[in-house]
Structures are given as structure tokens and as C-alpha cells.
matplotlib code that plots the C-alpha trace (Angstrom):
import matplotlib.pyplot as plt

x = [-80.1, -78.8, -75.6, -74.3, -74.5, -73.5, -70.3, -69.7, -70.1, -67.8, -65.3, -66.1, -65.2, -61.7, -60.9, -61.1, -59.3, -56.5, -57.0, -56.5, -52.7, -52.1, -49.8, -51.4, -50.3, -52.3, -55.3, -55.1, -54.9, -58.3, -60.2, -59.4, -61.0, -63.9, -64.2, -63.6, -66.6, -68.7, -68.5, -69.1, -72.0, -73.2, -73.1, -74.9, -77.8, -76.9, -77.7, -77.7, -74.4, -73.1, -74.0, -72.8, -69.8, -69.0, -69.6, -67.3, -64.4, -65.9, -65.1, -62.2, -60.5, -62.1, -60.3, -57.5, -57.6, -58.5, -54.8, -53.1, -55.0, -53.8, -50.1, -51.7, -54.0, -52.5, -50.9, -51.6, -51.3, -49.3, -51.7, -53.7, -53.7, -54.2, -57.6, -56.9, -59.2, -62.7, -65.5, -67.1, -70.7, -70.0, -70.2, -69.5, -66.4, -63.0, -62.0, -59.1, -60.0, -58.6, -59.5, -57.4, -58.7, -57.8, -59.7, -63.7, -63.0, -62.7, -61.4, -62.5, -61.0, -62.8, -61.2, -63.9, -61.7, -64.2, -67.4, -70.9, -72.0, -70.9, -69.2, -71.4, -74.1, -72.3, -71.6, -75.2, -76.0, -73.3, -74.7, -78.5, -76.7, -75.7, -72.3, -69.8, -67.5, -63.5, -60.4, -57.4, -54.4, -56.0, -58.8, -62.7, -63.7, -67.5, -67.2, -70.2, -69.9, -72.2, -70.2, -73.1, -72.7, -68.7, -69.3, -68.8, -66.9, -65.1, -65.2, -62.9, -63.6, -59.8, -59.5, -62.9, -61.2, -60.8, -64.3, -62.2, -64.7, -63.1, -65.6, -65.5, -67.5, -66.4, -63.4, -63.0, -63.8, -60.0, -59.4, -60.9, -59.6, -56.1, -56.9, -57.5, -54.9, -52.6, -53.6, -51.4, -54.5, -51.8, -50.3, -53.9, -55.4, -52.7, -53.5, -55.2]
y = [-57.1, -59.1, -60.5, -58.4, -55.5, -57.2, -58.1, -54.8, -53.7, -56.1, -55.0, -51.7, -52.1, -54.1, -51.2, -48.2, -50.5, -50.7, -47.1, -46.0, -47.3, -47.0, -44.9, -43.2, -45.5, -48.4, -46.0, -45.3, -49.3, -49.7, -46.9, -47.6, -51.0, -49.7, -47.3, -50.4, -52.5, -49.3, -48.7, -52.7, -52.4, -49.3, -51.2, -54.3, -52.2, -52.2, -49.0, -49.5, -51.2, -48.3, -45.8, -47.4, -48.4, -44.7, -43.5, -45.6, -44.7, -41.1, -41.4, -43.5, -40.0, -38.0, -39.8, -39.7, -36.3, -35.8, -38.1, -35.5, -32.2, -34.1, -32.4, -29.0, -29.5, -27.0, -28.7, -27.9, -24.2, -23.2, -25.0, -27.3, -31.1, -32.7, -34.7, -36.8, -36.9, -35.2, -37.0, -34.3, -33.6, -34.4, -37.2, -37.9, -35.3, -35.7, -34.4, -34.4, -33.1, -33.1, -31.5, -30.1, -29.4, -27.1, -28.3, -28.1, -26.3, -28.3, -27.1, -29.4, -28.4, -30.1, -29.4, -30.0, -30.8, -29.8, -28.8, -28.7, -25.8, -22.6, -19.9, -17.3, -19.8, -20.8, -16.5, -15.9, -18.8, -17.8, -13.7, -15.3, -16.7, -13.7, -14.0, -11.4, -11.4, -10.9, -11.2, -14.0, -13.2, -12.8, -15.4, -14.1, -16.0, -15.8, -15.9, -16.9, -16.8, -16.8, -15.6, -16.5, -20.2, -19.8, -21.8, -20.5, -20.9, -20.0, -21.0, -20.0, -20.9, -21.8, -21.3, -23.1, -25.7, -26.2, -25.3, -24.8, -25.0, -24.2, -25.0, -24.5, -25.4, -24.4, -22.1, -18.2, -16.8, -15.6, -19.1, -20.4, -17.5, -18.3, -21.9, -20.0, -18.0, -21.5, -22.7, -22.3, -21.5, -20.8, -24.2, -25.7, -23.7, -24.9, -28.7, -30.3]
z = [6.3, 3.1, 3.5, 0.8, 3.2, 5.7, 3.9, 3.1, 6.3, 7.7, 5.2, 5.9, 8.8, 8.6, 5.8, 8.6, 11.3, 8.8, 7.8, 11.2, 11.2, 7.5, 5.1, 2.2, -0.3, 1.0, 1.0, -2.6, -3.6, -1.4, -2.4, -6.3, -5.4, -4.1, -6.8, -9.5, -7.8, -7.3, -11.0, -11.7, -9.5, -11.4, -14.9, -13.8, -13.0, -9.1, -8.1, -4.5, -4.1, -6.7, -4.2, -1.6, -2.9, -4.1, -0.5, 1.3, -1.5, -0.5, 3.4, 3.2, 1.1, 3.8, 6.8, 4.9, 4.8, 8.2, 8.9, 7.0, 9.6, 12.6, 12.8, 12.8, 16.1, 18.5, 21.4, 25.0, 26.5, 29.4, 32.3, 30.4, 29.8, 26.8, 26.5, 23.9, 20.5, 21.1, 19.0, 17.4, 16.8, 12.3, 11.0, 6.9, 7.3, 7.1, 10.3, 13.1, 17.0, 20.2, 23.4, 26.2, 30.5, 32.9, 36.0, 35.2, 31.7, 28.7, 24.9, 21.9, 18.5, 15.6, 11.8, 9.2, 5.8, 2.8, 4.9, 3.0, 4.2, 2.5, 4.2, 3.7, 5.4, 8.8, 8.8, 8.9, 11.2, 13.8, 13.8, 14.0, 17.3, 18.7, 17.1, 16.2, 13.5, 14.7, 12.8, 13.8, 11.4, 8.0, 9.4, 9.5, 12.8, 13.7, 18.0, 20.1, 24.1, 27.0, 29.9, 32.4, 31.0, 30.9, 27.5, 23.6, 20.1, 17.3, 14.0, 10.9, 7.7, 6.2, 2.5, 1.8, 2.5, 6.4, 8.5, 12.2, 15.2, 19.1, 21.6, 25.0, 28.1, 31.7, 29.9, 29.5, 26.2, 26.3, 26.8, 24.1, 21.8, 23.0, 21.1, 17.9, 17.8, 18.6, 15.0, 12.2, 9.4, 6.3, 6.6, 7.6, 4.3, 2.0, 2.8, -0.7]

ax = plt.figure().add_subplot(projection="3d")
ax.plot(x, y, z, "-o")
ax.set_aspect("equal")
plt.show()
């Protein structure tokens, strides 16, 4: 590995550790940084570094983003416990999650800020699956479950904006459903 990637991994690295615990404003001073030596990069022929450099300015505005999500995870139902943040199966997303169990049953909530996939797309996968389109509020949700596996989802699309998944293992499809319902989509969908 050259030690230019190195570096930049290393500073990658310092740069989400103080994301993590930063306000927005400190967000905005690093990733106009990144974009200035992304676009330095780009006209001294360093295409690489450009790339790379416009990536990380990319993810650091995702995370952001997913900071801002946080305050409208649902909080723990009547008999559950909160499971602290899920990791969730994305990665290159902006994204906040949490899970919540109820003895062997486990929620996780993952909100995908700006996901790549087109509605119209994760619709078609989810009926291919043996999903059936419901309505939550003024939410299309596409809802799988296998009742002999006690494990399914939902997933809302949120003004383009917010791709919502609610997976759960162990749990009740009411369960799970009871998770959508918890989420607040018109504040979620008027997030920019």
C-alpha cells in the first residue's frame, strides 16, 4: 500500500472518530477540505486520489445525514428492550439503526438516507420474494414474512429520500408491523 493511502486512510480514519461526536459545522469545514484536495488531485492529473478524495467528502455527508435520521428511530414498545445500534447489512449509505428484544425475538430498523436503488426496483424485488404490497399511513410498504421461520420485513420507501427496512427474526409479523407503524415517515420524508 503507498503511504499516500495509508495517510489517507489514517486520516480517514481520525475524520469519522471525530465525526462520530461532532456538530455539523465541523463537518462542513472537513468535507470542503476534502473536496479542495480532491479537486487539486483532479488537476495535477491524479485521478486516483481525485476519486478517492471525492468519496470520502461523499460518505462523510452521508453520515452526516444518517446523524440527522437518528431522532426519528422509534423507541422501545411496551415489552421490549432496546438493543442498542444494529450494524446493518449497507455499507456506502448514510444510515441510522437500532434494534430492540423481547426474549429470543429481535427487531433491527435500518434507515437508508438516499438509497441507489429505485423504488420501482426494491417493489419488484420484494413481490419476486413472495412480498405483498400494504399501506402504513400514506406509506407503500412491501411486507415479507415466513411465519414457519417466525422471521420477515418491511420496507417503505420515504419520499425517495428515506429507503426504511424493519427486520425481524424470532418476532411476530404483528410485531414487526407494530415497528412500522412506530415511525414517524412525514418528518422522516421531509429530512434534506
Amino acid at each position: 500500500m503507498q503511504s499516500k493511502t495509508k495517510a489517507k486512510c489514517l486520516i480517514g480514519a481520525a475524520l469519522f472518530m471525530v465525526f462520530c461526536g461532532a456538530a455539523a459545522p465541523v463537518w462542513a469545514g472537513e468535507v470542503e477540505d476534502m473536496l479542495k484536495d480532491a479537486l487539486q488531485s483532479y488537476k495535477s492529473g491524479n485521478l486516483t486520489e481525485a476519486a478517492e478524495g471525492l468519496d470520502d467528502a461523499a460518505q462523510m455527508v452521508r453520515q452526516q445525514k444518517g446523524k440527522m435520521m437518528e431522532p426519528f428511530l422509534p423507541k422501545a414498545l411496551p415489552g421490549w428492550e432496546d438493543g442498542g445500534n444494529s450494524t446493518p447489512p449497507i455499507t456506502h449509505a448514510a444510515l441510522a439503526a437500532t434494534s430492540f428484544i423481547k426474549d429470543d425475538a429481535v427487531i433491527q430498523i435500518y434507515f437508508v438516507a438516499d438509497p441507489r436503488n429505485d423504488e420501482a426496483m426494491q417493489m419488484r424485488y420484494f413481490a419476486e420474494q413472495g412480498g405483498r404490497l400494504v399501506r402504513i399511513g400514506k406509506q407503500r410498504a412491501m411486507v415479507t414474512y415466513d411465519a414457519r421461520g417466525q422471521q420477515g420485513q418491511v420496507v417503505v420507501t420515504v419520499a425517495r429520500q428515506v429507503l426504511v427496512v424493519v427486520r425481524g427474526e424470532n418476532a411476530g409479523q404483528e410485531d414487526i408491523m407494530s415497528y412500522a407503524k412506530a415511525i414517524d415517515y412525514e418528518k422522516l420524508g421531509a429530512l434534506k
